[in-house]
C-alpha positions as CSV (number, residue, x, y, z in Angstrom):
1,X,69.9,-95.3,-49.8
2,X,67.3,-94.1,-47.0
3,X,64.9,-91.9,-48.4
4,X,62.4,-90.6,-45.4
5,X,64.5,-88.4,-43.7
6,X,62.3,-86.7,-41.7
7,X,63.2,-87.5,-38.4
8,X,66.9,-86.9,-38.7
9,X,66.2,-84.2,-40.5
10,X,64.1,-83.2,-36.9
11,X,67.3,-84.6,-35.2
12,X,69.9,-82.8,-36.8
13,X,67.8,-79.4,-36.9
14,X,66.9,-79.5,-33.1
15,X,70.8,-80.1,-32.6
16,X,71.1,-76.7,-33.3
17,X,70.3,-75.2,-30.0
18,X,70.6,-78.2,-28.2
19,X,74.2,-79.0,-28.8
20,X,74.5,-74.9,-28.3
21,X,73.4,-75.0,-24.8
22,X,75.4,-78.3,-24.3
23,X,78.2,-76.5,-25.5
24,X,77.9,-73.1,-23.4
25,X,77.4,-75.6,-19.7
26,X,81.0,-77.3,-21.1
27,X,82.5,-73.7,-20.8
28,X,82.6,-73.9,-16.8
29,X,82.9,-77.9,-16.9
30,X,86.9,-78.0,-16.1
31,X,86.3,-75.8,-13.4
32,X,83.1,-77.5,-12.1
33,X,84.9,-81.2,-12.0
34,X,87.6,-79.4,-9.8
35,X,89.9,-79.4,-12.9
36,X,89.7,-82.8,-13.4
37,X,92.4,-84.3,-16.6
38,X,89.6,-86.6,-17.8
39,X,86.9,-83.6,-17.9
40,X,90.2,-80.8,-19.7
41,X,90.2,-83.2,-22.8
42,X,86.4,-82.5,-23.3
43,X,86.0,-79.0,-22.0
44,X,88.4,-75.6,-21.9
45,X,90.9,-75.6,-19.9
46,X,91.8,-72.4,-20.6
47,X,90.5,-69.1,-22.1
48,X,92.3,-69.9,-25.9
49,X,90.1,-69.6,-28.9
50,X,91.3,-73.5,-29.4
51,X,90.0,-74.7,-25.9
52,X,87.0,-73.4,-27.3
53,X,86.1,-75.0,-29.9
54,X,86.1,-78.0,-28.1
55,X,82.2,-76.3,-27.0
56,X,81.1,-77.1,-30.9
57,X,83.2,-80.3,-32.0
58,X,82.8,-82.5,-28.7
59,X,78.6,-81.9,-28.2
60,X,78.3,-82.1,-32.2
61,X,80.2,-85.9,-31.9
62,X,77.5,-86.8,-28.8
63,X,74.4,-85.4,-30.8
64,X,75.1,-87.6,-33.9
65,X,76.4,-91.0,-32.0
66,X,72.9,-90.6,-30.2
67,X,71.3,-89.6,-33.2
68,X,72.4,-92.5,-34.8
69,X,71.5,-95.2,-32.2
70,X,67.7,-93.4,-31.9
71,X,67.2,-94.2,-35.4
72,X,69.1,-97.5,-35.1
73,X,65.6,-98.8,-36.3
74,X,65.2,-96.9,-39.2
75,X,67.9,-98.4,-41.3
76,X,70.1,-95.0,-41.7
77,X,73.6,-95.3,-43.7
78,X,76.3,-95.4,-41.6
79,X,78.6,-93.9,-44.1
80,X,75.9,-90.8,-44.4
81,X,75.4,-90.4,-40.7
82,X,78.8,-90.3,-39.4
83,X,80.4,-88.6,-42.8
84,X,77.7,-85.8,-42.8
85,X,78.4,-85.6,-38.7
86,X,82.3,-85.5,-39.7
87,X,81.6,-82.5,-41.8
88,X,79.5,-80.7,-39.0
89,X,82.2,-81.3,-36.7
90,X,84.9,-79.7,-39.7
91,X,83.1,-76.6,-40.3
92,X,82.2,-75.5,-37.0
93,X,85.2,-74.5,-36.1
94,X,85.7,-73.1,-39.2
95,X,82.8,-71.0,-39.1
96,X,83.8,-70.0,-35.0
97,X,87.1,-69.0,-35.7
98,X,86.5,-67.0,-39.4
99,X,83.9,-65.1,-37.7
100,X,85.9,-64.3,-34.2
101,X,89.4,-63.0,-36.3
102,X,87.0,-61.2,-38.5
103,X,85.2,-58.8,-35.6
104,X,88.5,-59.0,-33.4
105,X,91.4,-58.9,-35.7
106,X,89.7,-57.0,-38.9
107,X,87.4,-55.0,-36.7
108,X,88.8,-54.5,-33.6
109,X,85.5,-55.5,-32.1
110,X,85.9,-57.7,-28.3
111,X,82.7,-58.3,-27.2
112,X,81.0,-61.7,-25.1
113,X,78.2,-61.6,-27.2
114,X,79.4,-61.7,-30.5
115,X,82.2,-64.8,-28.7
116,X,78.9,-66.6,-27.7
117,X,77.0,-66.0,-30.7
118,X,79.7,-67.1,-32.9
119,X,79.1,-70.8,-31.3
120,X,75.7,-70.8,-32.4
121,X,76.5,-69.4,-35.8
122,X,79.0,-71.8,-35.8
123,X,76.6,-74.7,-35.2
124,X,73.7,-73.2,-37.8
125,X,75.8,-73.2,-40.7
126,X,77.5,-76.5,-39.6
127,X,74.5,-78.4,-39.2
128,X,72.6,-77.0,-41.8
129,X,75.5,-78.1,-44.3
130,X,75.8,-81.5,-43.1
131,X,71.5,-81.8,-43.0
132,X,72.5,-80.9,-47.0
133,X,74.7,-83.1,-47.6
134,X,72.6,-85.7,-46.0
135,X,70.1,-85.3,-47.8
136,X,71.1,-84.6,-51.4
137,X,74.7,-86.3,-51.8
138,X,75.6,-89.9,-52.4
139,X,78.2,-91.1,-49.7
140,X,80.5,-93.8,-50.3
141,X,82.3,-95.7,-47.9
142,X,85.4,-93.9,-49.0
143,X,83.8,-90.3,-47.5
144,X,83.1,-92.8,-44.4
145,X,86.2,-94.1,-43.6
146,X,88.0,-90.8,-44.8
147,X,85.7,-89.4,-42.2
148,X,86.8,-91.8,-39.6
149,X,90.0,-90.8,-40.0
150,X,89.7,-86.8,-39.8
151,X,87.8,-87.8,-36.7
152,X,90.6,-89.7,-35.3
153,X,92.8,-86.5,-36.3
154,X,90.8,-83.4,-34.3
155,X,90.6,-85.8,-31.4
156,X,93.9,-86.4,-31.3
157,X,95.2,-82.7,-32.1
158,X,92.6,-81.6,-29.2
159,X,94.0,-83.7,-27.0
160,X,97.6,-83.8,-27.5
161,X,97.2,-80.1,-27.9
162,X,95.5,-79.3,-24.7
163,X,98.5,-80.6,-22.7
164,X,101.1,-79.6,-25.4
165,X,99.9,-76.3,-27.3
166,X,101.8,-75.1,-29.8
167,X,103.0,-71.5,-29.3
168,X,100.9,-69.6,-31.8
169,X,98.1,-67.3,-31.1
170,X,95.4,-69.1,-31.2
171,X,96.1,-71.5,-28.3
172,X,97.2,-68.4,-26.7
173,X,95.0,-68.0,-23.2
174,X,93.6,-65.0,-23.8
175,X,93.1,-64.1,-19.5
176,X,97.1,-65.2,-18.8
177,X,98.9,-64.4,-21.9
178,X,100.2,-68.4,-21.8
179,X,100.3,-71.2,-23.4
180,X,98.3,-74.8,-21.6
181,X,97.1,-75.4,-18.3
């Protein structure tokens, strides 16, 4: 088990507004790349609350994967690292979309403000949970591959759904009243 977790503890804390400000430059990356296919599996393509979440689950994946080679050295757990990044990239969204139905649909509340600062509120209570479970939970390689799995799952669903969204409100593009691209 690794014990001195100090520097990913520093990694995964520091993600917090990095992978925020990583996420809020992916907003306008479709449109940047010329609306490049490659770039709309990544990025929004559109303005539906599920295009968006892409700006928390995508940068989260990056941080950890280049987390975990930095400290390639220091002996970290695989099965930790990537579960606890797994979780991160779980309850982001979770948090995101709770928050926005709760000031839009119980509130009545539309405001850019509270849209971007439910990314980074998102991302606090998302890293901060996985730093947690990092740090105080024994992970098997169950959780890990279990993890691997889910991962394989919201990529899939992202992508397959960006081309293909279901008609239900939340891939709903909020500036055309349509569904996809």
């Amino acid at each position: 088990m690794y014990i001195n977790s100090l520097k990913p503890t520093f990694w995964i804390v520091i993600g917090i507004p990095i992978v925020f400000l990583f996420g809020s430059l992916m907003h306008f990356a479709y449109d940047w790349s010329g609306q490049l296919t490659i770039v709309g599996i990544f990025a929004p393509v559109n303005e539906s609350i599920w295009e968006h979440l892409k700006l928390s689950i995508y940068p989260t994946f990056l941080w950890w994967i280049v987390g975990f080679f930095s400290f390639n050295d220091d002996h970290i757990s695989t099965y930790r690292w990537f579960t606890c990044c797994v979780i991160s990239v779980i309850i982001s969204p979770i948090v995101i979309t709770s928050f926005y139905y709760a000031y839009t649909g119980a509130l009545g509340i539309h405001s850019l403000f509270l849209d971007i600062f439910s990314l980074f509120l998102g991302l606090f209570i998302a890293q901060y949970l996985a730093l947690h479970i990092f740090n105080k939970s024994k992970i098997t390689k169950i959780h890990f591959y279990l993890s691997m799995l889910i991962s394989v799952l919201i990529i899939t669903s992202f992508t397959l759904f960006t081309f293909s969204p279901p008609k239900l409100p939340i891939f709903m593009d909020s500036s055309t009243n349509q569904y996809g691209i």
